[in-house]
KOLBA-531692 format. One line per field, with one value per residue: residue in three letters; x, y, z of N, C-alpha, C in turn. Coordinates in Angstrom, 1 decimal, always signed. Layout:
BEGIN
residuo ala;...
n_east X;...
n_north Y;...
n_up Z;...
ca_east X;...
ca_north Y;...
ca_up Z;...
c_east X;...
c_north Y;...
c_up Z;...
END
This chain:
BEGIN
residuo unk;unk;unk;unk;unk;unk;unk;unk;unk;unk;unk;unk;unk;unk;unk;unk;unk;unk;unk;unk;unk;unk;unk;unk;unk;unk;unk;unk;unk;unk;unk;unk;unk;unk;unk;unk;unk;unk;unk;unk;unk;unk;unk;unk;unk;unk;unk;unk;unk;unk;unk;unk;unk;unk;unk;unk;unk;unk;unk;unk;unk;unk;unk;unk;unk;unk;unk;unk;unk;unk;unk;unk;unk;unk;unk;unk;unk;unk;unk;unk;unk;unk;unk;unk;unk;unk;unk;unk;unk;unk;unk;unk;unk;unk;unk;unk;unk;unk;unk;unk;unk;unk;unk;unk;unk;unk;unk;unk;unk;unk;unk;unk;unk;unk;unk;unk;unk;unk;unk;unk;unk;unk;unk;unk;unk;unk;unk;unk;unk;unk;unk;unk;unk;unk;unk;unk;unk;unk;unk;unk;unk;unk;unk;unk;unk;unk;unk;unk;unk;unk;unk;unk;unk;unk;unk;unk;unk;unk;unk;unk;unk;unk;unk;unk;unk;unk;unk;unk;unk;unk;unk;unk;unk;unk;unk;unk;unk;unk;unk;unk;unk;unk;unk;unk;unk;unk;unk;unk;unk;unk;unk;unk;unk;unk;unk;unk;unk;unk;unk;unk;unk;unk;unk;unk;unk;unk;unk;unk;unk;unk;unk;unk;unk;unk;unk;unk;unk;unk;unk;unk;unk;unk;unk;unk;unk;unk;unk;unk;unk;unk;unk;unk;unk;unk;unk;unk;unk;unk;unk;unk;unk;unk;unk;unk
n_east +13.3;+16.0;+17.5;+20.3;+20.2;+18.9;+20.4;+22.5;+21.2;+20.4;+23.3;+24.2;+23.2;+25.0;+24.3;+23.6;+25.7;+27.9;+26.6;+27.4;+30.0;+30.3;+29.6;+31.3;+33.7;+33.4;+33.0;+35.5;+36.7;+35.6;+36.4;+39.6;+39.4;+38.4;+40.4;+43.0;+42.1;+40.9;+43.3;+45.0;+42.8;+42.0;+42.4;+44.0;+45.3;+44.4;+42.1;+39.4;+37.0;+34.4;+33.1;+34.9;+33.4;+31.0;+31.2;+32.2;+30.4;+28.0;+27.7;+26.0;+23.7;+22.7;+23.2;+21.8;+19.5;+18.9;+19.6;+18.3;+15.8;+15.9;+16.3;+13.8;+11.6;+12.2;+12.2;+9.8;+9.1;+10.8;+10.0;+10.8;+10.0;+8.2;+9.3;+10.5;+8.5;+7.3;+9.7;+9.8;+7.1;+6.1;+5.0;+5.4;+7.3;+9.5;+9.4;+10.3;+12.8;+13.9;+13.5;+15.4;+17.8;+18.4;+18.5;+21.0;+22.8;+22.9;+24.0;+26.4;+28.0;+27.6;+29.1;+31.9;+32.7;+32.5;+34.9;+36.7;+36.3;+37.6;+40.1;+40.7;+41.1;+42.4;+45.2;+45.2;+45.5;+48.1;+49.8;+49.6;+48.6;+48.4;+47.4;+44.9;+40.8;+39.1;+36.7;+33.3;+32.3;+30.8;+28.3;+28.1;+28.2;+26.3;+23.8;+24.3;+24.3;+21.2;+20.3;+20.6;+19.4;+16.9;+16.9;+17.1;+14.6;+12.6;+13.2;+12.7;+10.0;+8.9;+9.4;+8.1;+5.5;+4.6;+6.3;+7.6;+10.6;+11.5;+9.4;+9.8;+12.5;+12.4;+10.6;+11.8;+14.0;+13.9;+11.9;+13.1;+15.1;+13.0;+11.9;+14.2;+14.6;+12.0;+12.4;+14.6;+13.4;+10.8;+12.0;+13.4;+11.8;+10.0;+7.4;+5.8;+3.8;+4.1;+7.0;+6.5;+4.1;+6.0;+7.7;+6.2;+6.9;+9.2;+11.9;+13.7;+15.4;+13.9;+14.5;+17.0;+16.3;+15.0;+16.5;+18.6;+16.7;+14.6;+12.7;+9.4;+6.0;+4.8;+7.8;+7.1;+5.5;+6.3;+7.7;+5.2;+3.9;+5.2;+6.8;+5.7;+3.3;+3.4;+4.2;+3.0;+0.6;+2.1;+3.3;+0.7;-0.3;+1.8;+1.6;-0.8;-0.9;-1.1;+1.2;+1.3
n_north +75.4;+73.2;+72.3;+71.7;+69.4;+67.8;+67.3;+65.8;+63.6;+62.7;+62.1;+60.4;+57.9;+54.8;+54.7;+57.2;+58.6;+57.8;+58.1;+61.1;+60.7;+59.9;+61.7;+63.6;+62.5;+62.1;+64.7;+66.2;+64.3;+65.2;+68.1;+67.9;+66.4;+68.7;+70.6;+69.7;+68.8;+70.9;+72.7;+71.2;+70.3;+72.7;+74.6;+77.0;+76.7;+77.1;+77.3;+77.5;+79.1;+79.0;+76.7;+74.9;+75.0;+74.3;+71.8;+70.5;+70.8;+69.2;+66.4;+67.2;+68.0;+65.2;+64.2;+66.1;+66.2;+63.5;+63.6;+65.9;+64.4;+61.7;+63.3;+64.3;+62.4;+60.3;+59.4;+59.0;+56.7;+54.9;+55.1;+56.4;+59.0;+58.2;+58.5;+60.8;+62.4;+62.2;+63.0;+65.4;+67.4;+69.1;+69.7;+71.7;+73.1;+70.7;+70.0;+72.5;+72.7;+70.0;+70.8;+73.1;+72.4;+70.3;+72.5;+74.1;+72.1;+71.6;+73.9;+73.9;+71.9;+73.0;+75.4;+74.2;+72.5;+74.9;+76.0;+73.9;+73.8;+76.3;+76.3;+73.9;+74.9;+77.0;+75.6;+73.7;+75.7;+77.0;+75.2;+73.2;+74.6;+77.8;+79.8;+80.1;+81.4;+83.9;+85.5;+85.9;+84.4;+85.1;+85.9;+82.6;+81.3;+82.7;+81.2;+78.5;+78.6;+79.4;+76.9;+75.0;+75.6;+75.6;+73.0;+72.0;+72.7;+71.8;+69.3;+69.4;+69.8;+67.7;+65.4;+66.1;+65.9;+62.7;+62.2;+59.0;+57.3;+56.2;+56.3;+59.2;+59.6;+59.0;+60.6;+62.9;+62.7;+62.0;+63.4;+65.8;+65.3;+64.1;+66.2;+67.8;+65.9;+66.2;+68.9;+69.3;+67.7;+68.9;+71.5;+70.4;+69.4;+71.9;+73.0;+75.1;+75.3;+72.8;+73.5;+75.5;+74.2;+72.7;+74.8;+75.1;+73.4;+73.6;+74.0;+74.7;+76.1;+78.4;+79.3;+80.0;+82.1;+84.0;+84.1;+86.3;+88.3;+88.5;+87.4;+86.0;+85.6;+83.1;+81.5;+81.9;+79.7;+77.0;+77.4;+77.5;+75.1;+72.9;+73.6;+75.5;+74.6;+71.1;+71.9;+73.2;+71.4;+69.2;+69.8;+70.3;+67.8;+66.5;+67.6;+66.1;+63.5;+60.5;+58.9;+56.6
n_up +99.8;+98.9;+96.5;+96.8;+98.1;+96.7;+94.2;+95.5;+96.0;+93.6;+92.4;+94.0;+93.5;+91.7;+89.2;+87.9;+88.8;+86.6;+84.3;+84.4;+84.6;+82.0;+80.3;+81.2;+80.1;+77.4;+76.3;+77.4;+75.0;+73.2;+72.9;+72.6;+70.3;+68.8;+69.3;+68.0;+65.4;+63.6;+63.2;+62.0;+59.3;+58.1;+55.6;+56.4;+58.6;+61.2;+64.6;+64.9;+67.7;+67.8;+66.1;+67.4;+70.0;+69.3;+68.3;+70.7;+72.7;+71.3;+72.8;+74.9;+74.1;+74.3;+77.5;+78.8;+78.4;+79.3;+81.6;+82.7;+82.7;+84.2;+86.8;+87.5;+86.5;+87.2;+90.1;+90.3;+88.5;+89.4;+92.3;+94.7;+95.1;+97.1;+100.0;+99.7;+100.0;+102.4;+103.9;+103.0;+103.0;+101.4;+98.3;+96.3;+97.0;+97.0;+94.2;+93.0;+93.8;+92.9;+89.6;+89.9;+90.7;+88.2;+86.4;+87.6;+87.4;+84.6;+84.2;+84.9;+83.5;+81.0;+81.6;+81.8;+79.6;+77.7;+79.0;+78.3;+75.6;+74.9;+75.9;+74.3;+72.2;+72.2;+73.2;+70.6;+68.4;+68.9;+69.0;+67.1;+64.9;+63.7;+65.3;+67.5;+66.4;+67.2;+66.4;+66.2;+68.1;+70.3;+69.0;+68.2;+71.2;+72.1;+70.7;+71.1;+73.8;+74.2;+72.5;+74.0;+76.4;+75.5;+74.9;+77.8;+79.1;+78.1;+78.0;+80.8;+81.4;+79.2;+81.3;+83.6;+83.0;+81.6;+83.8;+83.8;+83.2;+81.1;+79.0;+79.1;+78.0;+75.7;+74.2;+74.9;+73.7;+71.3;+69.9;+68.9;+67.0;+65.0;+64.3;+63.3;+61.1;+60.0;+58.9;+57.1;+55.1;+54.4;+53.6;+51.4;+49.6;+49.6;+50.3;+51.1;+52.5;+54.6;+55.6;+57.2;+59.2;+60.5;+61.3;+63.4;+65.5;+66.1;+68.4;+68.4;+66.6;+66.9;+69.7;+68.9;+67.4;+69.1;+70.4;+69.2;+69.6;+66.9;+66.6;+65.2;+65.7;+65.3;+66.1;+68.6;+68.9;+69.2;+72.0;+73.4;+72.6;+73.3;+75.9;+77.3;+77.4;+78.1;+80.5;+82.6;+82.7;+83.7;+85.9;+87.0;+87.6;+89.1;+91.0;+91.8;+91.8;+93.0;+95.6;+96.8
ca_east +13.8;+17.1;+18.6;+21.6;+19.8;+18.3;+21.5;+23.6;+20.7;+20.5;+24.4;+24.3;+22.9;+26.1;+23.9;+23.9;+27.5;+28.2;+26.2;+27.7;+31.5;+30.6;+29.4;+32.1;+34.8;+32.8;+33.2;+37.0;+37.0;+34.9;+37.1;+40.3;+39.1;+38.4;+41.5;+43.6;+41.6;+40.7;+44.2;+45.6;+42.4;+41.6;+43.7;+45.3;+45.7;+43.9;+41.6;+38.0;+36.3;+33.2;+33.5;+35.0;+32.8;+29.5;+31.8;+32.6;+28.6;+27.2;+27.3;+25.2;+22.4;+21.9;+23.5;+20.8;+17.6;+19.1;+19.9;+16.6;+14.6;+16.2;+16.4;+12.9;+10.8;+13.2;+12.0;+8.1;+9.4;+10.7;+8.7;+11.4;+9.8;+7.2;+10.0;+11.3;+7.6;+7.3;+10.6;+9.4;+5.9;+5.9;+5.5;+5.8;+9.1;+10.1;+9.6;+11.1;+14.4;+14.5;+13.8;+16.7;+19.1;+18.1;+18.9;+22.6;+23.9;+23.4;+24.7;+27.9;+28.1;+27.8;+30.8;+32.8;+32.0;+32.9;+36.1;+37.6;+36.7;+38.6;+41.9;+41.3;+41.1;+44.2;+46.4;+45.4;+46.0;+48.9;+51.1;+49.4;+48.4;+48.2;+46.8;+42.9;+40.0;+37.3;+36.0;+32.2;+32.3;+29.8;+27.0;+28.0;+28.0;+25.1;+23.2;+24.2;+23.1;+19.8;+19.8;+20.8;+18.6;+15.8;+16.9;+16.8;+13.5;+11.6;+13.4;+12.0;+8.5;+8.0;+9.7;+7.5;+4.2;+5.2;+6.9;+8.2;+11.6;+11.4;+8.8;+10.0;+13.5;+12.0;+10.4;+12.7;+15.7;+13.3;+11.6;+14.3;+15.1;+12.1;+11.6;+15.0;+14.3;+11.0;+12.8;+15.1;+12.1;+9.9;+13.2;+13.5;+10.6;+9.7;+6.1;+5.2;+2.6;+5.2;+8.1;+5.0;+4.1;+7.7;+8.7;+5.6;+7.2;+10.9;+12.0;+15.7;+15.4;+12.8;+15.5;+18.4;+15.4;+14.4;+17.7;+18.9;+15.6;+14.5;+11.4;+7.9;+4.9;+5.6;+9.0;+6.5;+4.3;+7.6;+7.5;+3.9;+3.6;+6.8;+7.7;+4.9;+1.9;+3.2;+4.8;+1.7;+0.2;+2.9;+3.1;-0.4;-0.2;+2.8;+1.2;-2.4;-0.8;-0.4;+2.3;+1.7
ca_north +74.5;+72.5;+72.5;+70.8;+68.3;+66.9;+67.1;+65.1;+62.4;+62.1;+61.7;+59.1;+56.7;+54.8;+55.2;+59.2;+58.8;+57.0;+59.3;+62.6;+60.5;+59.7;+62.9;+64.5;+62.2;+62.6;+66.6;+66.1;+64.0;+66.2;+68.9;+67.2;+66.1;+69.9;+71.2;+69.3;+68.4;+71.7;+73.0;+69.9;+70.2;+73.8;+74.8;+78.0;+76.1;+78.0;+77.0;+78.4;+79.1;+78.8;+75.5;+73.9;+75.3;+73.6;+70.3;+70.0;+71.3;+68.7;+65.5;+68.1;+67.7;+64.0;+64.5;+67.0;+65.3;+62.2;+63.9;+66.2;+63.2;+60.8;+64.2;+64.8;+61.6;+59.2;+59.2;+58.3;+55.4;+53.8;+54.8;+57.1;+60.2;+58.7;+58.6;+62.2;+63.2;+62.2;+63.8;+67.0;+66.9;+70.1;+69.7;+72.2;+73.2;+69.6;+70.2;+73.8;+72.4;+69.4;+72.0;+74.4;+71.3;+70.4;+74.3;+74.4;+71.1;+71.9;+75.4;+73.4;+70.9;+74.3;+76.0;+73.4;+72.8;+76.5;+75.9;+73.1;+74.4;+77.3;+75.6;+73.0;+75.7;+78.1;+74.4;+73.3;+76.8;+78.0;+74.3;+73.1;+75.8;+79.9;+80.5;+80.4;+82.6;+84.2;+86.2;+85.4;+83.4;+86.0;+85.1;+81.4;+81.5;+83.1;+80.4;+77.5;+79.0;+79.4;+76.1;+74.0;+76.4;+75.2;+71.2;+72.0;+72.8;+70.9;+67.8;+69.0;+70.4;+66.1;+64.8;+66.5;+65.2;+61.8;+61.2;+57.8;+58.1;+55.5;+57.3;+61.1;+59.7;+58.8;+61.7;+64.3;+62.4;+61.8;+64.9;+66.8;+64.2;+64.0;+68.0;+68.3;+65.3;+67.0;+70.0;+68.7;+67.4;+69.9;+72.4;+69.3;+69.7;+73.2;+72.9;+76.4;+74.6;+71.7;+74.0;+76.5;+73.5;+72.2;+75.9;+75.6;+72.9;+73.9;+74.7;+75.0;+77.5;+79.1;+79.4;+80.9;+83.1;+84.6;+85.0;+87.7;+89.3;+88.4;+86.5;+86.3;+84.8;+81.5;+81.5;+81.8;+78.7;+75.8;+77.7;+77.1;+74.0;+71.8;+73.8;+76.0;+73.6;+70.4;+72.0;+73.3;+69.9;+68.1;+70.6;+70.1;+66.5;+66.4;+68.1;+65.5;+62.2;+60.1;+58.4;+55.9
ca_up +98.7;+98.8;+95.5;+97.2;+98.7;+95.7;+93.7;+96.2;+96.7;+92.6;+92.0;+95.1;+92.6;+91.1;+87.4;+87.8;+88.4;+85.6;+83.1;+84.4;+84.5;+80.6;+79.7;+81.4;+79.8;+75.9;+76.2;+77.0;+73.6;+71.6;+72.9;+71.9;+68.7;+67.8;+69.0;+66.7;+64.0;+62.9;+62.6;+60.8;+58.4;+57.7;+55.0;+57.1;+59.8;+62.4;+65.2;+65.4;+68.6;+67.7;+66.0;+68.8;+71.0;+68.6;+68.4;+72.6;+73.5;+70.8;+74.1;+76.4;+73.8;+74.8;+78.0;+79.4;+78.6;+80.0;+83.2;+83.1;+82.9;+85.4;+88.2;+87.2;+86.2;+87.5;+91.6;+90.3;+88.1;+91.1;+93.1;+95.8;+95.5;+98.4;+100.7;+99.9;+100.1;+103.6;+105.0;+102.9;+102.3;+100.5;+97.0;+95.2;+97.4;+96.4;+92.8;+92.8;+94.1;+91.8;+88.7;+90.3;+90.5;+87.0;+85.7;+88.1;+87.2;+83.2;+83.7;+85.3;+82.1;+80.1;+81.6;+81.5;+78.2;+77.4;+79.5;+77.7;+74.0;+74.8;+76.2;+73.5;+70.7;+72.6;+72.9;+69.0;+66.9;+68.8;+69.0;+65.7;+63.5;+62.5;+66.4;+67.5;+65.9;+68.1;+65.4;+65.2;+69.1;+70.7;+68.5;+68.3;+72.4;+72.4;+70.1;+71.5;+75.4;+73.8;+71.9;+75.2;+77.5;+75.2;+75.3;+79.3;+79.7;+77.0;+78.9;+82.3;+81.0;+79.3;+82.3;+84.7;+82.3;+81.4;+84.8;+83.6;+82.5;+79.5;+78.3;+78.9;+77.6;+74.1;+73.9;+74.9;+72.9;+69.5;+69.3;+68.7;+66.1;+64.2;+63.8;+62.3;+59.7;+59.2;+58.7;+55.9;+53.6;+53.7;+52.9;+49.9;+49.0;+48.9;+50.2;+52.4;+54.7;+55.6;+56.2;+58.4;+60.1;+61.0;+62.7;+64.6;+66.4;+65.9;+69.2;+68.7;+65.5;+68.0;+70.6;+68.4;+66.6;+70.2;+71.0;+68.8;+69.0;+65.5;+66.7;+65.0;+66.6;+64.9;+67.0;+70.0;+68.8;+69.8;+72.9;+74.0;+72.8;+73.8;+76.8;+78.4;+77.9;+78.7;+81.9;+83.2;+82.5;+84.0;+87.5;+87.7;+87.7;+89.7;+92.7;+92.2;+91.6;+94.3;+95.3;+97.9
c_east +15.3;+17.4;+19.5;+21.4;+19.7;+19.3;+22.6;+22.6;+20.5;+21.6;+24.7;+24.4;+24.0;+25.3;+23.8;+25.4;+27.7;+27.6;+26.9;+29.3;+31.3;+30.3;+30.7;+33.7;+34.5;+33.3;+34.8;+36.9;+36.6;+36.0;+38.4;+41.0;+38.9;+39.2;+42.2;+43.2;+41.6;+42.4;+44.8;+44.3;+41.9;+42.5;+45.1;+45.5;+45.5;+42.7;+40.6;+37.3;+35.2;+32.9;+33.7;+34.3;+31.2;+29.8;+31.9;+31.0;+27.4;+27.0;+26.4;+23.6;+21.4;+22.2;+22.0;+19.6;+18.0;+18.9;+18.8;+15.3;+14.6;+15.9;+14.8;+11.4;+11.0;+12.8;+10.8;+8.2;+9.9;+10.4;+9.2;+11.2;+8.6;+8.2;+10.4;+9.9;+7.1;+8.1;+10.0;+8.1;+5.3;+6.0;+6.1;+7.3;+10.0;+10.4;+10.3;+12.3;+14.7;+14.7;+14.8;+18.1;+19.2;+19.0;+20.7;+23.3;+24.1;+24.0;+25.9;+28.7;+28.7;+29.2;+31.8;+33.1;+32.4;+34.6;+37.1;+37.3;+37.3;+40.2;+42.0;+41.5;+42.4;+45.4;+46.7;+46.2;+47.7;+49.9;+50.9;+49.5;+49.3;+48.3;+45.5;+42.2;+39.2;+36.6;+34.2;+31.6;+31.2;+28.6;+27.0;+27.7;+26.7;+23.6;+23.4;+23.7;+21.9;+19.6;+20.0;+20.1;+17.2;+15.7;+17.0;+15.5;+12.3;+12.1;+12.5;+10.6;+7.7;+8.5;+8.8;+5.5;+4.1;+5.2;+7.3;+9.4;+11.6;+10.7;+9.0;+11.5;+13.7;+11.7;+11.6;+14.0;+15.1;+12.7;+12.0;+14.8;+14.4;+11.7;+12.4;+15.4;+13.4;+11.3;+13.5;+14.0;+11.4;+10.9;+13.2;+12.6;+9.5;+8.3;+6.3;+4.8;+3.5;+6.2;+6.8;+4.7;+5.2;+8.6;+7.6;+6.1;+8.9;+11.1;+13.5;+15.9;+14.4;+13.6;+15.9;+17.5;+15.3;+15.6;+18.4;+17.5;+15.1;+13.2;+10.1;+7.3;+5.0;+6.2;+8.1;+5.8;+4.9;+7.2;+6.4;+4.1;+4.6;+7.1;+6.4;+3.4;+1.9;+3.8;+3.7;+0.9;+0.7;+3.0;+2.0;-0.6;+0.2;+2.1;-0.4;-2.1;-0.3;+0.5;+2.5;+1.2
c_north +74.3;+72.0;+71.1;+69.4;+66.8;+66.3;+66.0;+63.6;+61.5;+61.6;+60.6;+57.9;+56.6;+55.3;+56.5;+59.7;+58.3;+58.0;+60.5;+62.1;+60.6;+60.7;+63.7;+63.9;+62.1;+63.9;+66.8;+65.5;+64.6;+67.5;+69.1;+67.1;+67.9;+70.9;+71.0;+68.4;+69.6;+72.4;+72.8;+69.8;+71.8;+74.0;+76.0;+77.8;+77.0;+76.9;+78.0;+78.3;+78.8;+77.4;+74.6;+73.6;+74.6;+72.3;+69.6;+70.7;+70.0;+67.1;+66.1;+67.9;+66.1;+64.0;+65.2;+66.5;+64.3;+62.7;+64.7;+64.8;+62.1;+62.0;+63.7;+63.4;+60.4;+58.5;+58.7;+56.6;+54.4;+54.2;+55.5;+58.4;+59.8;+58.7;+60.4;+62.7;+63.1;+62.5;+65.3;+67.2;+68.2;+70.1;+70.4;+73.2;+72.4;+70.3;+71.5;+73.2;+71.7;+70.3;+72.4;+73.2;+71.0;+71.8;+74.4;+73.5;+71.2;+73.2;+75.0;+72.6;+72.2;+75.2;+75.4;+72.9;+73.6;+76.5;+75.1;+73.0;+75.4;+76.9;+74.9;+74.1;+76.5;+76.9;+74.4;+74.5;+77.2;+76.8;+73.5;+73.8;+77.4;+80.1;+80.2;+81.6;+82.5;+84.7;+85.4;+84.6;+84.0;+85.6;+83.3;+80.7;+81.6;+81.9;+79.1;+77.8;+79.0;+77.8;+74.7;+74.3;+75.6;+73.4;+70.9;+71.8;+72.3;+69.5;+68.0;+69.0;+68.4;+65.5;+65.1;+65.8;+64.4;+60.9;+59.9;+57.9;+57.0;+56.4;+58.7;+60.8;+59.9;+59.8;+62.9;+64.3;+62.4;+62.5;+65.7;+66.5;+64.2;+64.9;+67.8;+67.9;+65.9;+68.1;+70.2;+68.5;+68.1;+71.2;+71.6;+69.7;+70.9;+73.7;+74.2;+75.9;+74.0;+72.7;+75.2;+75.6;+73.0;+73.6;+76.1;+74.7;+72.8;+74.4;+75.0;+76.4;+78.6;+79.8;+80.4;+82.3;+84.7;+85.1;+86.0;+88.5;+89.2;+87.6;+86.7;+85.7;+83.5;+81.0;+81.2;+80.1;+77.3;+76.4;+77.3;+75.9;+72.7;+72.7;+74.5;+75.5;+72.3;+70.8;+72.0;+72.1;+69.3;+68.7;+70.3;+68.5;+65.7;+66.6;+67.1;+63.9;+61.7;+58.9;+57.3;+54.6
c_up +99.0;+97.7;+95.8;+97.5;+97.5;+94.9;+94.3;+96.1;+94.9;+92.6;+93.1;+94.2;+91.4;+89.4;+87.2;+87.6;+87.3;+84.1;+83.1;+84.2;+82.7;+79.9;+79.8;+79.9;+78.0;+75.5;+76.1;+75.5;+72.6;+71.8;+72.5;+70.3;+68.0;+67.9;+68.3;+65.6;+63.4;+62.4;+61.7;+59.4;+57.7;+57.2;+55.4;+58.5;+61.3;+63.1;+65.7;+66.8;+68.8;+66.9;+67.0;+69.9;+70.4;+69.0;+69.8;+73.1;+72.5;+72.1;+75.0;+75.2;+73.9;+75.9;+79.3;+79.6;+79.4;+81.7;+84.1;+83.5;+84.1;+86.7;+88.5;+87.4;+87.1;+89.7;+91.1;+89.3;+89.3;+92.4;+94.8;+96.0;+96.5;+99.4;+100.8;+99.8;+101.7;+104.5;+104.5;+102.4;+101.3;+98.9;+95.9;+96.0;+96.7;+94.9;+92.2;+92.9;+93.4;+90.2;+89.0;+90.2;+89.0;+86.3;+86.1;+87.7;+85.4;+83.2;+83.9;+84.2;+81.5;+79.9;+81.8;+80.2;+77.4;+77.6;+78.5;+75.8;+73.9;+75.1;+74.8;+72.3;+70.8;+71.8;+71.1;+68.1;+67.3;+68.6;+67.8;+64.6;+63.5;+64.4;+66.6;+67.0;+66.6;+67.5;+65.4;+67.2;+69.5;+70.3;+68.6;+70.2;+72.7;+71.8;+70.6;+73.3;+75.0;+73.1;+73.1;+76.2;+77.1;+75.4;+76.7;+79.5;+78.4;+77.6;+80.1;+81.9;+80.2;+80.5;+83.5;+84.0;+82.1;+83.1;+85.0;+82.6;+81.3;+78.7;+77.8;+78.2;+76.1;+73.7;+73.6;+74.1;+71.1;+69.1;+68.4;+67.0;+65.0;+63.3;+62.7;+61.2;+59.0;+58.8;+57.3;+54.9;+53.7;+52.8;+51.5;+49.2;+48.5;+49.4;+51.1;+53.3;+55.3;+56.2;+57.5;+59.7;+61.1;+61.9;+63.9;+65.7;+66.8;+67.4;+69.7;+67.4;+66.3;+68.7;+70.0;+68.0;+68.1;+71.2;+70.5;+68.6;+67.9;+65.2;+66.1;+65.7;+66.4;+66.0;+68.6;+70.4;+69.7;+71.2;+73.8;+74.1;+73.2;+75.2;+78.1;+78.7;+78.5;+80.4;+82.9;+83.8;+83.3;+85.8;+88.0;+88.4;+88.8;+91.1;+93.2;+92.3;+92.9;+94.2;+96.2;+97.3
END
């Protein structure tokens, strides 16, 4: 598997560039915006860590799918994964290393991400406000790695099923979307089954749930069905469809 390979032959394409420049240059501005906003608006003029750090990671949630989907989906829409299947005719090598590219280039977003909510939160409290607050970062850290680990692989898992990135884009961007409306009106409304039904497909309250350990079976259900069934589905697929 070559990882590297794949990575260098996606960002080739000036539209890869172009997403990862606007992602990159979005995160600077959310980062920015939450160094000196919070100072100037919180009445003790302090700069939260964990705040900044929700506010500069909230672009990696459309960001990710976008970039899962194109790595992933994006060679069978036009039609250049028969080319890279006849220099490497191995598939499931192939598809390991695009996966692993996938996984390294959001872990790189992530810590960058990390990086510049902490400069922006140091810069804002100490030349704006009181100073920065970490108080509480640990858990918020920890929640949003789980809640962007899960918008990882629920992008690759339709992207690898789908394999047409229109399609896997809708999906993996309106999903997400739809839950957390459906989430709101059943909470409105009060109903047990709706809100029951609505965490069976929660796969971001899933995440955070599963990350402090605090998980029921429920918590498992998002999991199955958004991540470890269509993957299956989509690997199987992957390795039968042909491509010539």
């Amino acid at each position: 598997m070559r990882p590297d390979l794949d990575l260098r032959a996606h960002l080739s394409a000036l539209g890869a560039r172009l997403v990862l420049a606007a992602t990159l240059a979005v995160i600077v501005l959310a980062a920015v915006v939450a160094g000196v906003a919070q100072p100037l608006l919180l009445s003790d003029g302090s700069a939260d860590l964990s705040l900044s750090l929700y506010i500069t990671a909230l672009p990696l949630t459309v960001a990710l799918p976008v970039i899962a989907v194109t790595m992933l989906a994006g060679p069978f829409s036009d039609r250049s994964v028969q080319q890279t299947l006849l220099q490497r005719p191995d598939r499931r090598a192939v598809l390991g290393s695009n996966v692993l590219a996938v996984l390294a280039l959001a872990a790189v977003l992530f810590a960058v991400t990390l990086g510049l909510a902490a400069l922006a939160t140091w810069l804002g409290g100490t030349l704006l406000g009181t100073g920065p607050v970490i108080d509480g970062f640990g858990r918020a850290l920890l929640v949003q790695s789980a809640m962007l680990l899960a918008t990882t692989v629920f992008s690759v898992a339709v992207a690898l099923l789908l394999r047409s990135t229109v399609l896997a884009l809708v999906v993996a961007l309106g999903v997400p979307v739809v839950v957390s409306a459906a989430g709101g009106i059943a909470a409105a409304l009060g109903r047990d089954a709706l809100v029951t039904v609505v965490r069976a497909v929660d796969l971001q309250a899933a995440a955070s749930s599963l990350a402090f350990g605090e998980a029921s079976p429920i918590h498992l259900l998002p999991l199955l069905l958004l991540v470890v069934l269509p993957a299956a589905l989509g690997v199987r697929g992957w390795m039968r469809t042909e491509v010539a």
